[in-house]
VEXDRENTI-299464 format. One record per residue (C-alpha): residue number from 0; residue in three letters; x, y, z. Coordinates in steps of 0.001 Angstrom, whole numbers, plus 500000, padded with zeros to 6 digits. Layout:
BEGIN
@lumvex: NUM; rolo: ALA; px: X; py: Y; pz: Z
...
END
This chain:
BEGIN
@lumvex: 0; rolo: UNK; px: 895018; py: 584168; pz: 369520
@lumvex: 1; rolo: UNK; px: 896498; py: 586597; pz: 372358
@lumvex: 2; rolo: UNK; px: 896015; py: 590208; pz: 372613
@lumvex: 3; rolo: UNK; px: 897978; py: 592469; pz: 373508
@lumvex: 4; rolo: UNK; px: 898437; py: 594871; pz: 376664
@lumvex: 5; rolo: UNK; px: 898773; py: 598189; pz: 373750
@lumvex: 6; rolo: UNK; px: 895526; py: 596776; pz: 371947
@lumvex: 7; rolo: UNK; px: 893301; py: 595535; pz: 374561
@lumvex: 8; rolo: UNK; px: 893898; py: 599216; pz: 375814
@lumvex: 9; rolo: UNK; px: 893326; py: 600901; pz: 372127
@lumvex: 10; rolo: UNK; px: 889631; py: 599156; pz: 372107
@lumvex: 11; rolo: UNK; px: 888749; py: 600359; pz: 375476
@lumvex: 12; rolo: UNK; px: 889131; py: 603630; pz: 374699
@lumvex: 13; rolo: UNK; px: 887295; py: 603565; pz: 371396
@lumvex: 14; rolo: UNK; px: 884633; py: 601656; pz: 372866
@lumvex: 15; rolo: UNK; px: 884656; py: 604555; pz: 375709
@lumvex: 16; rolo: UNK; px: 884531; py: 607349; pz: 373399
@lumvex: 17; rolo: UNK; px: 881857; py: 605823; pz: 372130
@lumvex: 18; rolo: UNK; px: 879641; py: 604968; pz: 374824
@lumvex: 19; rolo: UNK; px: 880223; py: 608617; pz: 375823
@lumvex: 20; rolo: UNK; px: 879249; py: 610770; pz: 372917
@lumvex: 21; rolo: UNK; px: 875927; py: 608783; pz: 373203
@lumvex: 22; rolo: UNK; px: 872527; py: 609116; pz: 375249
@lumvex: 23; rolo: UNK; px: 872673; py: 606575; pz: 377722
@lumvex: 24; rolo: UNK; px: 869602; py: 603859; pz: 377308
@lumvex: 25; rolo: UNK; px: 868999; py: 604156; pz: 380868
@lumvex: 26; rolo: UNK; px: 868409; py: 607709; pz: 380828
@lumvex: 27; rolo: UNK; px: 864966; py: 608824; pz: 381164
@lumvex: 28; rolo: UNK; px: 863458; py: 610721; pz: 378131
@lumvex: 29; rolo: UNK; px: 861742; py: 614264; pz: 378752
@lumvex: 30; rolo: UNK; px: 858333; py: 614542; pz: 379541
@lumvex: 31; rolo: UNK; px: 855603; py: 616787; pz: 379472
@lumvex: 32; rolo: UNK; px: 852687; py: 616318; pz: 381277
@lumvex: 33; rolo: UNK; px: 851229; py: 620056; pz: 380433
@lumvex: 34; rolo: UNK; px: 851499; py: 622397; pz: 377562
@lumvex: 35; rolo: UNK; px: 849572; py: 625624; pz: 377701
@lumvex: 36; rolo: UNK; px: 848009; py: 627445; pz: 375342
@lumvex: 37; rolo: UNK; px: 847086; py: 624495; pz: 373184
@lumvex: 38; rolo: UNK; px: 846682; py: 627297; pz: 370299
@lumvex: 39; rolo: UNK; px: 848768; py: 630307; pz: 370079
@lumvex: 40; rolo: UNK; px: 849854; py: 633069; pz: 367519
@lumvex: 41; rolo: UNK; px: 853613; py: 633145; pz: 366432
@lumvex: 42; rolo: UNK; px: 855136; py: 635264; pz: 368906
@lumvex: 43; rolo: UNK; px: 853121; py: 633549; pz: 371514
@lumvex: 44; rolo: UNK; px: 854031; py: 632580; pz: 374983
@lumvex: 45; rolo: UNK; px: 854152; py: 628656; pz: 375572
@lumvex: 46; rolo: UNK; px: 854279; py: 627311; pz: 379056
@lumvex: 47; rolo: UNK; px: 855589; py: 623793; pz: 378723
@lumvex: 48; rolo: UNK; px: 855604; py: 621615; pz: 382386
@lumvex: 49; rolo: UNK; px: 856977; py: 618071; pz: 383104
@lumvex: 50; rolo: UNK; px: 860115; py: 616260; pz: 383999
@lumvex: 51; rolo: UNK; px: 863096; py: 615249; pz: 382627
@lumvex: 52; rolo: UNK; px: 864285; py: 618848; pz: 381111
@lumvex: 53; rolo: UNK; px: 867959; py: 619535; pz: 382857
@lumvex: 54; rolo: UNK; px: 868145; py: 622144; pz: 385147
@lumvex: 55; rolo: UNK; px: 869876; py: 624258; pz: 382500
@lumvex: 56; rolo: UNK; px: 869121; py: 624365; pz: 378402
@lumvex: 57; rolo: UNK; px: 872598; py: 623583; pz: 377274
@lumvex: 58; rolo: UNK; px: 872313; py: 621979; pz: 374044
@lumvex: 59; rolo: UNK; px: 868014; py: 621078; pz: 374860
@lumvex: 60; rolo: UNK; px: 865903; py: 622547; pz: 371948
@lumvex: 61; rolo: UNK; px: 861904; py: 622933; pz: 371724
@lumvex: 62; rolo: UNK; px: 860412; py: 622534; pz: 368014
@lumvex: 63; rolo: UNK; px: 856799; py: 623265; pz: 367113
@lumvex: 64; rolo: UNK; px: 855792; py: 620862; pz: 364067
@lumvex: 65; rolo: UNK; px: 859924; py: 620475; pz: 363227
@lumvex: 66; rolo: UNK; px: 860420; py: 624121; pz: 363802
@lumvex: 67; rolo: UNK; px: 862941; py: 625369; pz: 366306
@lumvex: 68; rolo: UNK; px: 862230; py: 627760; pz: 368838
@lumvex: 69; rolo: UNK; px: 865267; py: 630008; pz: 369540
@lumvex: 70; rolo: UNK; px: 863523; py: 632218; pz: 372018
@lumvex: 71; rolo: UNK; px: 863679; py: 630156; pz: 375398
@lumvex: 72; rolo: UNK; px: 862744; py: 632704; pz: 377768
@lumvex: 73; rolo: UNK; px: 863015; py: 629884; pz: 381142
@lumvex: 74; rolo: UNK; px: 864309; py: 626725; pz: 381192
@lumvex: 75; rolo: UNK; px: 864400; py: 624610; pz: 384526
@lumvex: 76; rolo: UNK; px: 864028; py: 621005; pz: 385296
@lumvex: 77; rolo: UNK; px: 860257; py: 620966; pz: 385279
@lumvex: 78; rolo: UNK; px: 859467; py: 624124; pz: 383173
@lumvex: 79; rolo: UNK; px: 860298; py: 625619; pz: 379840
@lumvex: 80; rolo: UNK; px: 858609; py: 629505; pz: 379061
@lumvex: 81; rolo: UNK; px: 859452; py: 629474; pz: 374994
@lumvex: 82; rolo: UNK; px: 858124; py: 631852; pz: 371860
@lumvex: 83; rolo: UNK; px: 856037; py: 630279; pz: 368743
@lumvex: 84; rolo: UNK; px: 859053; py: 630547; pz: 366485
@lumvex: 85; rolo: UNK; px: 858411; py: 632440; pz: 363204
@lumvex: 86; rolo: UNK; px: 857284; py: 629706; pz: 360615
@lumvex: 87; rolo: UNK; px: 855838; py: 627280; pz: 362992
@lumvex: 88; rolo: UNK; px: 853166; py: 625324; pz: 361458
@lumvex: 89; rolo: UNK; px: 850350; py: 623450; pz: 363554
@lumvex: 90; rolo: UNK; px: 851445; py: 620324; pz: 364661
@lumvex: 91; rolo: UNK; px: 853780; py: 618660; pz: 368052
@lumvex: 92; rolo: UNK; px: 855725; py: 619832; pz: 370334
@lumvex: 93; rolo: UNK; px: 858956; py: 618308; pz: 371409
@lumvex: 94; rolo: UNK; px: 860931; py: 618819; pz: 373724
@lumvex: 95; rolo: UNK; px: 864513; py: 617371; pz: 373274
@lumvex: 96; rolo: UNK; px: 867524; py: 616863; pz: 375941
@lumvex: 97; rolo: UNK; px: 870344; py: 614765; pz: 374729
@lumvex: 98; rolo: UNK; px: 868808; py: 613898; pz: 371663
@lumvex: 99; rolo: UNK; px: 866579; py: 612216; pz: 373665
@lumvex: 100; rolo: UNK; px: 862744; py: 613373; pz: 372489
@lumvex: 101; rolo: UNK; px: 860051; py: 614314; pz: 374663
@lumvex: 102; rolo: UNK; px: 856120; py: 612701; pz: 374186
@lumvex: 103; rolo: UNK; px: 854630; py: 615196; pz: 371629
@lumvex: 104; rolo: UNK; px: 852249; py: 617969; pz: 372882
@lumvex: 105; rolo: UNK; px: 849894; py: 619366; pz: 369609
@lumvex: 106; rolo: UNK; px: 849677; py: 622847; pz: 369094
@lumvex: 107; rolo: UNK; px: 847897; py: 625004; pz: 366599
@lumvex: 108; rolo: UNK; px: 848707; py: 627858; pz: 365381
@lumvex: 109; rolo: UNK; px: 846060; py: 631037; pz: 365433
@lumvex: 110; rolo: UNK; px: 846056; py: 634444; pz: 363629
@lumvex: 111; rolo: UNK; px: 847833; py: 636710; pz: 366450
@lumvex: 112; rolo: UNK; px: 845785; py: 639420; pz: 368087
@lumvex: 113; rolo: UNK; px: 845239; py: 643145; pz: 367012
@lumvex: 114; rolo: UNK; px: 844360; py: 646306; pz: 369210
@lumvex: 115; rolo: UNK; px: 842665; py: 648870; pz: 367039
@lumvex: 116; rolo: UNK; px: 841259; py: 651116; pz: 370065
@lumvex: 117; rolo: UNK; px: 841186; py: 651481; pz: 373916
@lumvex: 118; rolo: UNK; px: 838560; py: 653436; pz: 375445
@lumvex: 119; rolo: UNK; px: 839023; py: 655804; pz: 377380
@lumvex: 120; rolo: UNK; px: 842528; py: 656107; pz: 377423
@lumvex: 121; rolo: UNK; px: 842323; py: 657267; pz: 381053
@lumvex: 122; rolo: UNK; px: 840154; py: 656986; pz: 384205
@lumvex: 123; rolo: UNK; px: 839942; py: 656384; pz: 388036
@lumvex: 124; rolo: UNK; px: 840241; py: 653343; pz: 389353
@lumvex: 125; rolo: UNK; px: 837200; py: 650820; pz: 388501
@lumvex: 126; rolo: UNK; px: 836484; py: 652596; pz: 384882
@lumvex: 127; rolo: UNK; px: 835157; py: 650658; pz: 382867
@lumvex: 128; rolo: UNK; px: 837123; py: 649989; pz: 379146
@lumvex: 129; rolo: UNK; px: 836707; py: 648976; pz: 375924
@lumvex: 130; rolo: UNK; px: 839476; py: 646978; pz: 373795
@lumvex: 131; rolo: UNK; px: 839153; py: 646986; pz: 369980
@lumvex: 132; rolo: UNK; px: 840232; py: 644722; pz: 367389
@lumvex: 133; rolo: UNK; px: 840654; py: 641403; pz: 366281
@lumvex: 134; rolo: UNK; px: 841101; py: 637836; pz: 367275
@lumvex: 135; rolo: UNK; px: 840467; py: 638898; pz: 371018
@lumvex: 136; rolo: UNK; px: 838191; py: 636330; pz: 371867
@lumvex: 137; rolo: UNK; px: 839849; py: 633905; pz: 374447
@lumvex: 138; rolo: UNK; px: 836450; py: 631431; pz: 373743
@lumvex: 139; rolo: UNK; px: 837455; py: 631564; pz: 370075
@lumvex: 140; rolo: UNK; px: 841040; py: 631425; pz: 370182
@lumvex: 141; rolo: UNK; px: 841150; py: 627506; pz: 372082
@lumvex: 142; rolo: UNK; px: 841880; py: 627695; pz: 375859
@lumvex: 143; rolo: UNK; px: 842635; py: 631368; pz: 376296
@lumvex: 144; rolo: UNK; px: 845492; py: 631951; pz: 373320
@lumvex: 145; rolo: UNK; px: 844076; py: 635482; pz: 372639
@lumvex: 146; rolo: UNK; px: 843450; py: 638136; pz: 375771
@lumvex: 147; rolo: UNK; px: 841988; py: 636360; pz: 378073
@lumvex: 148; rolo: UNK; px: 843114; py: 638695; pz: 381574
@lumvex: 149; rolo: UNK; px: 843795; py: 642404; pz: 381254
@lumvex: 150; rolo: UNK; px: 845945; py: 643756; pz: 383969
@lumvex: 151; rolo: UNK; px: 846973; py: 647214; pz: 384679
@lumvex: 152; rolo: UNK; px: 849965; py: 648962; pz: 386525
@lumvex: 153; rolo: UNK; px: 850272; py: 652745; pz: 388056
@lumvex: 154; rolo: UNK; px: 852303; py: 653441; pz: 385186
@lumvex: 155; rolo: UNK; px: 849582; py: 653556; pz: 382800
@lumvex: 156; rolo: UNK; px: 850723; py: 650478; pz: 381163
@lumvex: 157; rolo: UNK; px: 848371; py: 647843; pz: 379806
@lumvex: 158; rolo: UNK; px: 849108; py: 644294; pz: 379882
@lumvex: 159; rolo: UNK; px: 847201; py: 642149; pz: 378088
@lumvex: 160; rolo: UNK; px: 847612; py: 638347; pz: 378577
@lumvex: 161; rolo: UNK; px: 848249; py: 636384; pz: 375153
@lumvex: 162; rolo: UNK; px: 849272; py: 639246; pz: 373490
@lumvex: 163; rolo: UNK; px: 853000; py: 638729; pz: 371429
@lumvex: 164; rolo: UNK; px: 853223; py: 642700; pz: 371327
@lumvex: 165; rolo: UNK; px: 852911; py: 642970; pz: 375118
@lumvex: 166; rolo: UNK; px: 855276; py: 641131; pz: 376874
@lumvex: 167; rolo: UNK; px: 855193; py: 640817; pz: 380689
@lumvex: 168; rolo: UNK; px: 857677; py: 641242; pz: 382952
@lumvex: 169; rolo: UNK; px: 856790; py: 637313; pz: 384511
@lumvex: 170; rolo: UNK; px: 854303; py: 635029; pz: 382594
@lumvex: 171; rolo: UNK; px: 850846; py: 634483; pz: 383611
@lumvex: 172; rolo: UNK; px: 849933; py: 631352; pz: 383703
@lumvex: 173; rolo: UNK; px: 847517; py: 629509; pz: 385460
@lumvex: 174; rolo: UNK; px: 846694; py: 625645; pz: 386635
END
């Protein structure tokens, strides 16, 4: 049985469209090779480092146990800064580029931290200070989720690492 010109062209371009809407086998999947905190509060800052993540986000998502997190706050080929989304639940982290998922990172999810007092309020430079509240303990917390570095600027303003109130201008991170 012969086929024609018409419908020898008709399945090419099915099969094309296709092929094309679809994740190539070839292409590598996303990888991280370092997730930090391994605990966090909701709110919190995760560092996520590896390979495979696109330069840009696009259509790339991050879920924490099935949870999307809408708050990408960097995205580059090696390195995504994203929030704890609001209703994550312990469990993996996955990172996904066309629909292609990531090696799962766990994370657990901790009470967030509370200031309740900072003493003094003021001082010269190498004053000592006390910090009040709860859940501050980095030693607690797993790997440094709660304040773990204090910082401060000529402004007056306090910036404590961890913190989901606090925000700073660039992430700290360390490795």
């Amino acid at each position: 049985m012969r086929r024609t010109a018409s419908s020898v062209l008709v399945s090419a371009a099915i099969l094309f469209i296709l092929l094309a809407t679809r994740t190539p086998a070839w292409a590598a999947a996303p990888s991280i090779t370092l997730m930090t905190p391994s605990s966090a509060p909701i709110g919190g800052l995760l560092i996520i480092a590896g390979t495979g993540f696109g330069a840009t986000q696009g259509t790339s998502t991050v879920t924490v146990n099935g949870t999307l997190a809408p708050t990408v706050e960097l995205w580059s080929a090696t390195l995504i800064y994203v929030e704890v989304p609001v209703g994550a639940t312990t469990g993996n982290v996955i990172v996904t580029v066309g629909g292609v998922k990531s090696n799962a990172e766990k994370l657990t999810i901790i009470a967030a931290s509370n200031i309740t007092k900072v003493s003094p309020t003021s001082g010269p430079i190498g004053t000592s200070i006390t910090i009040t509240g709860t859940n501050l303990d980095p030693t607690a917390a797993g790997d440094g989720a709660a304040f773990s570095e204090v910082m401060f600027f000529p402004t007056g303003a306090v910036l404590l690492a961890g913190s989901p109130r606090i925000r700073p201008a660039k992430p700290i991170h360390r490795w």
